[in-house]
C-alpha positions in Angstrom: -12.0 -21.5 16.5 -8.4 -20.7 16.3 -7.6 -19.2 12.8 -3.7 -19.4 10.9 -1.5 -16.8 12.1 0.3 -16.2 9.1 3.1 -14.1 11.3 3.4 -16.2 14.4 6.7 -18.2 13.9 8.4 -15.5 11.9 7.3 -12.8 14.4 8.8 -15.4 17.3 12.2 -15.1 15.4 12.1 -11.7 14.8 10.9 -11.2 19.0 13.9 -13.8 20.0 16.4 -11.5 18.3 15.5 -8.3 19.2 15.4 -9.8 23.4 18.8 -11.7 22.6 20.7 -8.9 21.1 18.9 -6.0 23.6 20.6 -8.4 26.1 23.8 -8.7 24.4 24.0 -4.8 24.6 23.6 -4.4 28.4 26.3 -6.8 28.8 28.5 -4.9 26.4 30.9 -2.3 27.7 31.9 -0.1 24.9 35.2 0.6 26.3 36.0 -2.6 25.0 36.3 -2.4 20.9 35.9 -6.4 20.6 33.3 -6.9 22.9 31.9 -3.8 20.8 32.2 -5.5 17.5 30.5 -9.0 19.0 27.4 -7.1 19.4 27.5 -4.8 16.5 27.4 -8.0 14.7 24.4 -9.5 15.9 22.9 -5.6 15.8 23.7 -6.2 12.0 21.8 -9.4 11.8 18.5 -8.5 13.4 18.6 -5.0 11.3 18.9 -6.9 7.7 16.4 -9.5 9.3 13.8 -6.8 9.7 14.7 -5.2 6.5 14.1 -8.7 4.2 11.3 -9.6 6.3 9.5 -5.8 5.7 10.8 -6.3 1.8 8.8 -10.1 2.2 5.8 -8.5 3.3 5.5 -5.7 1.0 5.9 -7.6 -2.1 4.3 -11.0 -1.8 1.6 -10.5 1.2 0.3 -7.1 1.1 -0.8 -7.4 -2.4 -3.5 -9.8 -1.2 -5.5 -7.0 1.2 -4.1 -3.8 -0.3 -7.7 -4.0 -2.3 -9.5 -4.5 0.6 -8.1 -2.2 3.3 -5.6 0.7 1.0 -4.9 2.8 3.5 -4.3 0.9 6.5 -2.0 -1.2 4.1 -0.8 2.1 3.4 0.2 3.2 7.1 1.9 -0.5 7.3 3.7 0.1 4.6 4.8 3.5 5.7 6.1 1.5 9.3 7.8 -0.3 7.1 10.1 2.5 5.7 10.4 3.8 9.5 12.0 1.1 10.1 14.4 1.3 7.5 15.7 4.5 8.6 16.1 3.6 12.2 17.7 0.5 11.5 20.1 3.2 8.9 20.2 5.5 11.9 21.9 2.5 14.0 24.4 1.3 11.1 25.6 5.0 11.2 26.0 5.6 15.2 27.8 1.9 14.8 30.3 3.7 12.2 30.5 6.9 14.7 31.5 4.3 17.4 34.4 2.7 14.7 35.9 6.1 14.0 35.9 7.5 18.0 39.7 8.2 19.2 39.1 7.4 22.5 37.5 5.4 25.5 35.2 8.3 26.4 34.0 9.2 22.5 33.4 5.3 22.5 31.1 5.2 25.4 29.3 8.4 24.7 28.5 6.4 21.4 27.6 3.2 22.9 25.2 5.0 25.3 23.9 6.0 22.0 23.9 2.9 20.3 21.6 1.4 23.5 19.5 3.8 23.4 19.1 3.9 19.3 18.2 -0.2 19.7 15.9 0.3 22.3 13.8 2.5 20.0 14.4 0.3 17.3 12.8 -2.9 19.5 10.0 -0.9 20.9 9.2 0.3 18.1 9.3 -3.0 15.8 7.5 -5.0 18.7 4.4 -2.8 18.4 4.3 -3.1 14.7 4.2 -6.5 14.9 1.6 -6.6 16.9 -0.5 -4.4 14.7 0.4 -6.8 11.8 -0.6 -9.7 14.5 -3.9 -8.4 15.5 -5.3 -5.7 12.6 -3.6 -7.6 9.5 -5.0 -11.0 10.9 -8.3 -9.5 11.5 -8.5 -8.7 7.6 -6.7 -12.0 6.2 -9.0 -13.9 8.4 -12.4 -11.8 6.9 -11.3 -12.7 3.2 -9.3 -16.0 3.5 -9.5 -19.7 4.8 -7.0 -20.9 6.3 -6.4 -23.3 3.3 -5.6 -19.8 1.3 -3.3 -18.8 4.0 -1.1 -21.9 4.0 -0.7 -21.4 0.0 0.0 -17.7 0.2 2.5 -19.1 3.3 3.8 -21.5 1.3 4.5 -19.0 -1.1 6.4 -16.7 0.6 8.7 -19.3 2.0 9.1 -20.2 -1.6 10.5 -17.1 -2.3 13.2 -16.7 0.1 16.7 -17.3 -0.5 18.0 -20.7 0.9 20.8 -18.8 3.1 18.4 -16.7 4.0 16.0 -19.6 4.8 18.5 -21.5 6.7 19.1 -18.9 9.0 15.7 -18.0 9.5 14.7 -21.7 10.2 17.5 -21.4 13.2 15.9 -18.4 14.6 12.3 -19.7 14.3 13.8 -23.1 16.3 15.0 -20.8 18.8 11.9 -19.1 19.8 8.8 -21.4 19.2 7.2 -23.7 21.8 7.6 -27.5 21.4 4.3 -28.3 19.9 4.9 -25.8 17.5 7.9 -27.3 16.7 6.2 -30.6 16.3 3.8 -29.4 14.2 6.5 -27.8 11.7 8.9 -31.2 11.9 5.6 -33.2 11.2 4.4 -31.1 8.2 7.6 -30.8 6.8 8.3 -34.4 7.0 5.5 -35.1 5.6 5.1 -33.0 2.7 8.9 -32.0 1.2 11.8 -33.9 0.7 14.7 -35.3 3.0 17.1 -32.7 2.0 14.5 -30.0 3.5 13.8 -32.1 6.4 17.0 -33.4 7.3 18.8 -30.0 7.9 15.5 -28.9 10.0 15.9 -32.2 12.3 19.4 -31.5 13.4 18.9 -28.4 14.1 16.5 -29.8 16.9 20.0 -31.0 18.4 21.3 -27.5 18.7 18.6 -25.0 19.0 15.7 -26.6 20.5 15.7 -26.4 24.3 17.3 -28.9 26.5 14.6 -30.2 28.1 12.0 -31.1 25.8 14.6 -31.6 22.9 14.1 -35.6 23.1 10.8 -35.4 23.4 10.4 -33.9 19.6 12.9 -36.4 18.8 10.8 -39.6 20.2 7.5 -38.0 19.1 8.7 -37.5 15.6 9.6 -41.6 15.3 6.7 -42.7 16.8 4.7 -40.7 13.9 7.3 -42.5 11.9 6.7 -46.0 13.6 2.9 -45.3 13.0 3.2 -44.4 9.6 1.3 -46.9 7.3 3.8 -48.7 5.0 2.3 -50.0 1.4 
């Protein structure tokens, strides 16, 4: 029986990001201080992503296994600050590339910058899928999945709405389109319009072309169906 993964959507954010940006860096060249500063941005975004997300977990879902599994909670919590420092180490070869007096000092630190975010992805995209497989393994052993969607519920409840917002875009972005249902559906069903509403239209930006009306149509034929009293 498929069990609640707990980190599937936010992890397919988090993923989307890290291949959008690593993209966005290959197609930089660092001779160029604008086309430098485009990416540094989205390097920026993914980095503080990471960061709340880690903060997210730490705070509001590892309580709930740190009793039954200490010290490999422990060693996840101890990725957690790894990251921090990498994503610290890229902020500060971004500043090295801001201060270089010319071309060359500015390509030498771009080379640097690649390399620094392919670390940074590598490494991130393993943790993940430790969290994916060994954390699931545990919340699965002591939870239902009826315990998961509250403690879910919870730390969505937690997040900032800016910081929500733009995590809902990035989520859009990177999950397949009966995910997406599902989402739309729950959400429709179970908060108000002005949760929904902003979720629908971002359907008509971020969902992909070609099964973009087919969400659409699906969702108002559950609302066709809907029984009226």
């Amino acid at each position: 029986m498929l069990r609640f993964n707990i980190f599937n959507m936010i992890h397919k954010a988090l993923r989307g990001m890290l291949y959008n940006t690593a993209q966005s860096i290959q197609q930089t060249w660092f001779g160029d201080k604008a086309d430098a500063e485009l990416v540094f941005e989205k390097i920026h975004e993914v980095v503080a992503a990471f960061e709340n997300h880690g903060h997210h977990e730490d705070h509001i879902l590892m309580p709930y296994v740190e009793k039954y599994d200490p010290v490999r909670i422990a060693s996840f919590e101890s990725e957690h600050v790894e990251d921090l420092y990498m994503g610290n180490h890229l902020k500060h070869l971004i500043n090295i590339y801001r201060d270089a007096a010319t071309d060359q000092e500015r390509m030498i630190a771009g080379s640097a910058i690649t390399r620094a975010f392919q670390d940074y992805m590598i490494f991130n995209l393993k943790h993940m899928q430790r969290e994916e497989i060994e954390l699931n393994e545990l919340l699965w052993e002591v939870y239902t999945d009826e315990q998961l969607l509250d403690i879910n519920a919870g730390i969505i409840a937690s997040i900032p709405a800016d910081e929500m917002a733009q995590t809902a875009g990035k989520m859009m972005m990177s999950i397949n389109k009966n995910e997406a249902l599902n989402w739309l559906s729950s959400v429709k069903k179970t908060a108000p319009a002005f949760v929904y509403n902003p979720l629908l239209e971002l359907t008509e930006t971020h969902l992909p072309e070609h099964y973009r009306e087919e969400i659409r149509a699906a969702l108002l034929e559950e609302e066709n169906l809907s029984p009226v009293f």
